[in-house]
KOLMAR-956152 format. One record per residue (C-alpha): residue in one letter; chain; y, x, z. Coordinates in Angstrom, 1 decimal, always signed. Layout:
BEGIN
r resn=A&chain=A&c2=Y&c1=X&c3=Z
...
END
This chain:
BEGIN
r resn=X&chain=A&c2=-14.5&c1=+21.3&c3=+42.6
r resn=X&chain=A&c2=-12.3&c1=+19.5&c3=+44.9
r resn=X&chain=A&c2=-8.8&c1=+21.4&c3=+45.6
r resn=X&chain=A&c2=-6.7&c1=+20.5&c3=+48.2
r resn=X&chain=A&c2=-3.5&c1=+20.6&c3=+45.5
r resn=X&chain=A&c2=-0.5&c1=+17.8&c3=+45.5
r resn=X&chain=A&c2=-2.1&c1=+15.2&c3=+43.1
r resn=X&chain=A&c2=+0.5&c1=+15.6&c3=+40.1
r resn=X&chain=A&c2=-1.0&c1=+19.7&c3=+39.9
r resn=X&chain=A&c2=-4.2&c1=+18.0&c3=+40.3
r resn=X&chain=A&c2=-4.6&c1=+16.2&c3=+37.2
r resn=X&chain=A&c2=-3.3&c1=+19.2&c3=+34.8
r resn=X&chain=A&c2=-5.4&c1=+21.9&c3=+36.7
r resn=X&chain=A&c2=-8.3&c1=+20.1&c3=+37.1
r resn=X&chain=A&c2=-10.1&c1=+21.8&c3=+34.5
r resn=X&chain=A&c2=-9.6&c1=+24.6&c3=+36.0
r resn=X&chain=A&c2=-11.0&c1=+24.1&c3=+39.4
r resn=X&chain=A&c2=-14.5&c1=+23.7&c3=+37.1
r resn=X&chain=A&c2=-14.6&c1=+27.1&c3=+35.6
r resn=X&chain=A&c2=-17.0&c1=+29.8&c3=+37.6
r resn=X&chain=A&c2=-14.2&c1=+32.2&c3=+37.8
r resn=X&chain=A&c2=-12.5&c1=+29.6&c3=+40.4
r resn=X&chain=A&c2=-15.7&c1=+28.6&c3=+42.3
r resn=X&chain=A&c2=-15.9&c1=+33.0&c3=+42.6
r resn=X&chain=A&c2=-12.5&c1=+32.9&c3=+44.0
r resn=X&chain=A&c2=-12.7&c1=+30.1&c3=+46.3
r resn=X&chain=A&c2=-15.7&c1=+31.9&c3=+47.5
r resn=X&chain=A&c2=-14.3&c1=+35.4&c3=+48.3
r resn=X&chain=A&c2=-11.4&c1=+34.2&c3=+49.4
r resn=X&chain=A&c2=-13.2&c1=+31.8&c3=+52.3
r resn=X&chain=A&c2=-15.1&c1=+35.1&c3=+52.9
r resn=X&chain=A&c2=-11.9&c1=+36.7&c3=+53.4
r resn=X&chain=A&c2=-10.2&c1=+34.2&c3=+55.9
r resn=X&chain=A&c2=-13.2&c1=+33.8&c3=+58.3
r resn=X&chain=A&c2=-13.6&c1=+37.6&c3=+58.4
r resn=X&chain=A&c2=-9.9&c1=+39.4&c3=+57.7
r resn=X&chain=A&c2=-6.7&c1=+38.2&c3=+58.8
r resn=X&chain=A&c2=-4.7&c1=+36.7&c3=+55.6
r resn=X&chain=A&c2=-1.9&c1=+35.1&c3=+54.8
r resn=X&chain=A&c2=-0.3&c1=+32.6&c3=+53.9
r resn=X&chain=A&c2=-2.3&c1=+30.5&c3=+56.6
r resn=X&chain=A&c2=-5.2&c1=+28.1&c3=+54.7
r resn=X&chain=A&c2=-2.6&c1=+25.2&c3=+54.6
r resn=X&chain=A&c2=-0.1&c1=+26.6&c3=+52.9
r resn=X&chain=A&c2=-2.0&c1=+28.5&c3=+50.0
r resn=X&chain=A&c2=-0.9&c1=+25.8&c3=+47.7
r resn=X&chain=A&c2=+2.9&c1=+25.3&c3=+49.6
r resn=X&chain=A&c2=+4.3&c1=+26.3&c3=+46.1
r resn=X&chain=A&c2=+3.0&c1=+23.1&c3=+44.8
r resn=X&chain=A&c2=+3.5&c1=+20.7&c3=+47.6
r resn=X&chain=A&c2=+7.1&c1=+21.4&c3=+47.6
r resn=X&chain=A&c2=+7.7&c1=+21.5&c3=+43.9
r resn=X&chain=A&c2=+5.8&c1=+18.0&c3=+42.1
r resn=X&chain=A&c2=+4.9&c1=+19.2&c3=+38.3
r resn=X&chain=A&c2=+7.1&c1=+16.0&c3=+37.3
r resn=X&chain=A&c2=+10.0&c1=+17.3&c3=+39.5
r resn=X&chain=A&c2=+9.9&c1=+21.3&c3=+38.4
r resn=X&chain=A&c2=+12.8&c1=+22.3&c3=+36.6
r resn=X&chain=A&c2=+13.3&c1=+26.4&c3=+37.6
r resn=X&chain=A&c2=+10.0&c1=+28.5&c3=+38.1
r resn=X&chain=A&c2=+10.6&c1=+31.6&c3=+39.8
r resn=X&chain=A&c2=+8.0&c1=+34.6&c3=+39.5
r resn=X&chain=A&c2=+6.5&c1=+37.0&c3=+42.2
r resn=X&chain=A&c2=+3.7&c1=+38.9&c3=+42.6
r resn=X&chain=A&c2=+2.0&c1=+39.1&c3=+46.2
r resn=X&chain=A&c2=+2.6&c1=+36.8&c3=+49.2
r resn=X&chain=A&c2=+4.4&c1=+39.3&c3=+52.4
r resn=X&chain=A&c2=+1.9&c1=+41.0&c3=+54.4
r resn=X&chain=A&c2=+3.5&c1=+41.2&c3=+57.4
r resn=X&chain=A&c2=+2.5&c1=+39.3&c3=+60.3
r resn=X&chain=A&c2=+4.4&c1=+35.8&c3=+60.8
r resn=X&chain=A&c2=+6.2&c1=+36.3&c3=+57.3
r resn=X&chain=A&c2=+4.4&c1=+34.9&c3=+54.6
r resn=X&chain=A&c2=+4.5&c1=+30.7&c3=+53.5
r resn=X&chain=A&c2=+3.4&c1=+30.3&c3=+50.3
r resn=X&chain=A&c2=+6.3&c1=+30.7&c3=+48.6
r resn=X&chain=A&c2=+7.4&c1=+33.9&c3=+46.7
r resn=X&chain=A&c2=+10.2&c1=+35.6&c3=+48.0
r resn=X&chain=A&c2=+10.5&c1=+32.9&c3=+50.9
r resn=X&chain=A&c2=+9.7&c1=+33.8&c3=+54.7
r resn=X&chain=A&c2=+10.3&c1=+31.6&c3=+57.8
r resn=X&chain=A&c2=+12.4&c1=+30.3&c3=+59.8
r resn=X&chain=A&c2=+13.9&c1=+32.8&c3=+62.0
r resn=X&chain=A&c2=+11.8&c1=+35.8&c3=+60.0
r resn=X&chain=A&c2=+13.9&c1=+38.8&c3=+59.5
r resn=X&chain=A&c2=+14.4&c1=+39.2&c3=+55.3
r resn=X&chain=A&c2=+12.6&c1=+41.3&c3=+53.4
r resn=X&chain=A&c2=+14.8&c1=+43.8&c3=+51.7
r resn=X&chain=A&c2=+14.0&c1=+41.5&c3=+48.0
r resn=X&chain=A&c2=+15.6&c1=+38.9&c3=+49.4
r resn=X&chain=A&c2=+18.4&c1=+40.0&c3=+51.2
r resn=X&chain=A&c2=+19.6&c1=+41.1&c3=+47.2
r resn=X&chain=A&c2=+18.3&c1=+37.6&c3=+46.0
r resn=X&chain=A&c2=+20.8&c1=+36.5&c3=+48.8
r resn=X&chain=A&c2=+23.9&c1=+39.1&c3=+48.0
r resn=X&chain=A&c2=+23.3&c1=+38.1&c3=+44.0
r resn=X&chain=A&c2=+23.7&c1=+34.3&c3=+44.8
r resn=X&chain=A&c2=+26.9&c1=+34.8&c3=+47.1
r resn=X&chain=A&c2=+28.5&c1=+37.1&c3=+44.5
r resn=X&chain=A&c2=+27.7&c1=+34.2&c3=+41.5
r resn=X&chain=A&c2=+27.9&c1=+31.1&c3=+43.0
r resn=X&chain=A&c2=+30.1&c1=+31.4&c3=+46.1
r resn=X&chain=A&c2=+27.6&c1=+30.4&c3=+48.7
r resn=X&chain=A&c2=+27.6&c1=+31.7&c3=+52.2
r resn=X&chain=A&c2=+24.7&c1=+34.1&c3=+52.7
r resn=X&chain=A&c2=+22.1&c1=+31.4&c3=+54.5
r resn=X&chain=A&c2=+20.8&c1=+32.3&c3=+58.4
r resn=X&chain=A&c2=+17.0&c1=+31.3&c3=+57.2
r resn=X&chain=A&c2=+15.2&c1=+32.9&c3=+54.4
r resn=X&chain=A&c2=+12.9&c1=+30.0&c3=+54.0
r resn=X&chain=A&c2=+13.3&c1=+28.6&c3=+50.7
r resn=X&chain=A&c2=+11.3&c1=+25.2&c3=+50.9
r resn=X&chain=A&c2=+14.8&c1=+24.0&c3=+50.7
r resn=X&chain=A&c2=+14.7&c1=+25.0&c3=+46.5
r resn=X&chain=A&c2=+11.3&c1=+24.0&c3=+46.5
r resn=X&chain=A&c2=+12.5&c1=+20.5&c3=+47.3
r resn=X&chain=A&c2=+14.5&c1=+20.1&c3=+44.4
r resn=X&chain=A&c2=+12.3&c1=+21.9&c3=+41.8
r resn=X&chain=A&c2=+12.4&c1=+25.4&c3=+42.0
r resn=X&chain=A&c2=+8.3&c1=+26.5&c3=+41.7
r resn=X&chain=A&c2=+8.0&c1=+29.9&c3=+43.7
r resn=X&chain=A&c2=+5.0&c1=+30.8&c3=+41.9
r resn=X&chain=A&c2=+3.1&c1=+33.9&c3=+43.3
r resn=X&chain=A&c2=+0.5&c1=+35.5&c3=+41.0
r resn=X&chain=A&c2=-1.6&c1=+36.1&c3=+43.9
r resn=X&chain=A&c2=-1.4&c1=+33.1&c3=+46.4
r resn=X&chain=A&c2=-3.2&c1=+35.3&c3=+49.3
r resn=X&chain=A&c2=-3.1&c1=+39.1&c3=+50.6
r resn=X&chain=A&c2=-4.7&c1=+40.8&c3=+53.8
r resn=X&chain=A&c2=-2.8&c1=+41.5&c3=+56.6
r resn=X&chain=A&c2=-1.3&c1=+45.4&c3=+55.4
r resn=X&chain=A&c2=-2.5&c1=+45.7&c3=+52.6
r resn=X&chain=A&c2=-0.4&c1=+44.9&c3=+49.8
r resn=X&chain=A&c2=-2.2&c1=+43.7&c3=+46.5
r resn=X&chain=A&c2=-5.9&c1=+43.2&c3=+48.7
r resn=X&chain=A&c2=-6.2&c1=+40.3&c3=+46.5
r resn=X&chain=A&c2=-5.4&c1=+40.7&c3=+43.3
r resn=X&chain=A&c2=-7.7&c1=+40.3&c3=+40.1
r resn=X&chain=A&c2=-10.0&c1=+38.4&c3=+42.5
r resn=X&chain=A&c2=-9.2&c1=+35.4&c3=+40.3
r resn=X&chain=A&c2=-5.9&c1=+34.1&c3=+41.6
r resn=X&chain=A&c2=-4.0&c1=+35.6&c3=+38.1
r resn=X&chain=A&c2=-5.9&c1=+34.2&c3=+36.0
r resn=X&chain=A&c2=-5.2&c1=+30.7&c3=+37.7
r resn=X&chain=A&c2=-1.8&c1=+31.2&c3=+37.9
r resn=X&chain=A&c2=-1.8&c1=+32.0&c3=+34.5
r resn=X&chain=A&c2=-2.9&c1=+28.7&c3=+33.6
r resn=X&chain=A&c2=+0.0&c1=+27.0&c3=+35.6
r resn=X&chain=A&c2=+2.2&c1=+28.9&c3=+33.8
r resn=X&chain=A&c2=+0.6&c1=+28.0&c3=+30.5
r resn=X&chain=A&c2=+0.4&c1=+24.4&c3=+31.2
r resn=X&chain=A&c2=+3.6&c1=+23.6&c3=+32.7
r resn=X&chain=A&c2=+5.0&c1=+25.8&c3=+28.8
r resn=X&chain=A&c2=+3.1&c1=+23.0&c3=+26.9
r resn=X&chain=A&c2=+3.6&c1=+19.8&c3=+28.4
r resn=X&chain=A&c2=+7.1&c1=+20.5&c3=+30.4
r resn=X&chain=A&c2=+10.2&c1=+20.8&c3=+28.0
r resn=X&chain=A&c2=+13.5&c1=+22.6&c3=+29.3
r resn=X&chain=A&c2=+12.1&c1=+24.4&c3=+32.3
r resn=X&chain=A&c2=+14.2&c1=+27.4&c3=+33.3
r resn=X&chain=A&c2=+12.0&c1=+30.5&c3=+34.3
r resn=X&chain=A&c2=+13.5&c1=+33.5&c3=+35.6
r resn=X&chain=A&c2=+11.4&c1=+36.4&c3=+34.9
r resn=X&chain=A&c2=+12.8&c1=+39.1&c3=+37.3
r resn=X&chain=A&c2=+10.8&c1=+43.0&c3=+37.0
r resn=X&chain=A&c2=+8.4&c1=+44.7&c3=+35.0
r resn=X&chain=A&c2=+5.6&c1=+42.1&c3=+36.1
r resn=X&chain=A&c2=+7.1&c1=+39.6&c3=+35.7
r resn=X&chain=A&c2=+8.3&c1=+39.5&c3=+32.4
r resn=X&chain=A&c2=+4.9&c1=+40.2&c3=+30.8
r resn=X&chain=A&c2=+4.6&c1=+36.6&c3=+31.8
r resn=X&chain=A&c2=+6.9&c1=+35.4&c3=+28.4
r resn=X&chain=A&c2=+3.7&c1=+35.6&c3=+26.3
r resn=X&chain=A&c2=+2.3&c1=+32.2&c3=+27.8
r resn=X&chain=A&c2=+5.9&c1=+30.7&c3=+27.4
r resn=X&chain=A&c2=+7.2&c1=+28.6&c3=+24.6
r resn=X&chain=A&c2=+10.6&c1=+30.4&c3=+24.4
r resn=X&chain=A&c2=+11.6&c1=+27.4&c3=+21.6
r resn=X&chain=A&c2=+10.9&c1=+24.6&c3=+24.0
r resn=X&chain=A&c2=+12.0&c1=+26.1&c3=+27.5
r resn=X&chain=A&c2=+14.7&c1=+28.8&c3=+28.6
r resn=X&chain=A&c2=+14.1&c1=+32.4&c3=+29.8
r resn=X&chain=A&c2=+16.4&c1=+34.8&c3=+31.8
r resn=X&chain=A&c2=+15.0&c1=+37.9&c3=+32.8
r resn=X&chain=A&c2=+16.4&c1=+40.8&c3=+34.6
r resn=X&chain=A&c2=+15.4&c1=+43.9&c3=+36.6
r resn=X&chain=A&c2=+13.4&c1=+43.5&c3=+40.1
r resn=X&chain=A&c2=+15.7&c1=+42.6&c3=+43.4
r resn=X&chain=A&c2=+13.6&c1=+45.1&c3=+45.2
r resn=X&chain=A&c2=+16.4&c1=+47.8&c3=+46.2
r resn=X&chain=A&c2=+14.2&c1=+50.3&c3=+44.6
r resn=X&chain=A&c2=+15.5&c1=+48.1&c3=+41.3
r resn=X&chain=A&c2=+18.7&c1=+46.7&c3=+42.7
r resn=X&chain=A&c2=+20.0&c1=+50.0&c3=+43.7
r resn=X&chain=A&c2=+20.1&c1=+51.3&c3=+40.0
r resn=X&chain=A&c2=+22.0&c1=+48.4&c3=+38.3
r resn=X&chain=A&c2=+19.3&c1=+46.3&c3=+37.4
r resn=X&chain=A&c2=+19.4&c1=+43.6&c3=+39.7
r resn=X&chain=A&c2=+23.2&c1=+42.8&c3=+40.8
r resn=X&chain=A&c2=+25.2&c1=+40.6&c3=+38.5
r resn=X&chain=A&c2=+22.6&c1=+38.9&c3=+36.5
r resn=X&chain=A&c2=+24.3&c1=+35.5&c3=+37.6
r resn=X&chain=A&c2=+20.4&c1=+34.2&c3=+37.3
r resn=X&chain=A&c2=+21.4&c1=+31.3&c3=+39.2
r resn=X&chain=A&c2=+24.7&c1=+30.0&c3=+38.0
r resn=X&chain=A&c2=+23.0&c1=+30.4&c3=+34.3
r resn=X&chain=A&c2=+20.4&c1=+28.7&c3=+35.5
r resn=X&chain=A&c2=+22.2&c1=+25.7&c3=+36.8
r resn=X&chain=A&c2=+24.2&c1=+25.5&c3=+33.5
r resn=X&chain=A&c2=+21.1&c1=+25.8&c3=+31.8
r resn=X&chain=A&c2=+20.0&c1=+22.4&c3=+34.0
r resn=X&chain=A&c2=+23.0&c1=+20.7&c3=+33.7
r resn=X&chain=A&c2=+23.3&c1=+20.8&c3=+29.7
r resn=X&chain=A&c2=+19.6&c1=+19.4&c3=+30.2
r resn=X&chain=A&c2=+21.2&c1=+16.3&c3=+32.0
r resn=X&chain=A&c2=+20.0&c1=+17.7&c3=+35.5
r resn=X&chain=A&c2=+21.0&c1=+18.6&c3=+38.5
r resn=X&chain=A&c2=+21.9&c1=+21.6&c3=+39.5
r resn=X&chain=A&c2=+20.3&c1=+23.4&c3=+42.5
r resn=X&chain=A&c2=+21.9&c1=+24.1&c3=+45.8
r resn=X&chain=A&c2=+21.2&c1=+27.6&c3=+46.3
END
């Protein structure tokens, strides 16, 4: 099957796109946009991977379901557009990086701009009904996603993944923990923030030493 993915995911998913799980997904999920309001809109299913090349990924942060809300959602976890109010997660996310790194908190919760220099915000679920949180989970998106996850562990070397929750961090059993680096920490929900778990994991200023002993850039957070 043809997938409209940037051609560097291409050639290490394509085996994927040929098993009948994915053909069953593509299929429900077409069903789904011509007959339910979804998001992230068709284009930007995939947004994850047109921002983030598998050659340039050096950080892959975790979520679960893309936003719900109407206007909010872009294909990348956590991220919301321009001019979108922030979601309570990421108003923490943003706290957590101002506390650790020193960085103003940002006017625009879109986060294309980490995206651009590596960062894969990787969604377990790439779509979601309008309302209804979790409308398309194990539909076939996890099992995909798994798969990136698996494939970027075996042929990537260094990659830092922050694992942040209880879903999250079942994710270290398709990770070489040898070959790349994993910091996990509770959820930045404030259901999880609120009782310690979230504020002062210093995620990202780990992560950019982690990056720069690696010879790499760090990101601009």
């Amino acid at each position: 099957m043809d997938v409209n993915i940037q051609s560097s995911w291409k050639t290490h998913l394509q085996d994927e796109f040929s098993k009948p799980y994915f053909t069953e997904l593509v299929n429900f999920i077409k069903q789904e946009y011509k007959t339910q309001q979804c998001f992230p809109p068709g284009k930007e299913i995939f947004a994850a991977f047109d921002h983030c090349t598998f050659n340039n990924l050096k950080v892959i942060i975790i979520g679960q379901d893309p936003y719900h809300g109407v206007g909010q959602a872009n294909g990348l976890c956590f991220s919301v557009r321009d001019g979108v109010k922030h979601p309570p997660s990421l108003i923490n996310i943003f706290k957590e990086i101002t506390t650790d790194v020193g960085i103003p908190y940002p006017k625009s919760g879109n986060l294309e701009r980490w995206a651009d220099q590596g960062v894969l915000l990787l969604n377990a679920t790439l779509t979601v009904r309008a309302h209804q949180a979790g409308s398309h989970q194990n539909k076939g998106w996890e099992q995909f996603t798994d798969a990136v996850i698996t494939t970027i562990s075996k042929n990537r070397e260094g990659i830092v993944f922050l694992l942040w929750g209880g879903f999250a961090k079942k994710k270290v059993k398709l990770i070489d923990t040898k070959r790349h680096h994993v910091l996990t920490s509770g959820h930045p929900s404030p259901l999880s923030a609120n009782r310690g778990y979230w504020f002062g994991n210093k995620h990202f200023s780990k992560a950019n030493s982690l990056l720069e002993t690696n010879g790499l850039e760090p990101v601009e957070w």
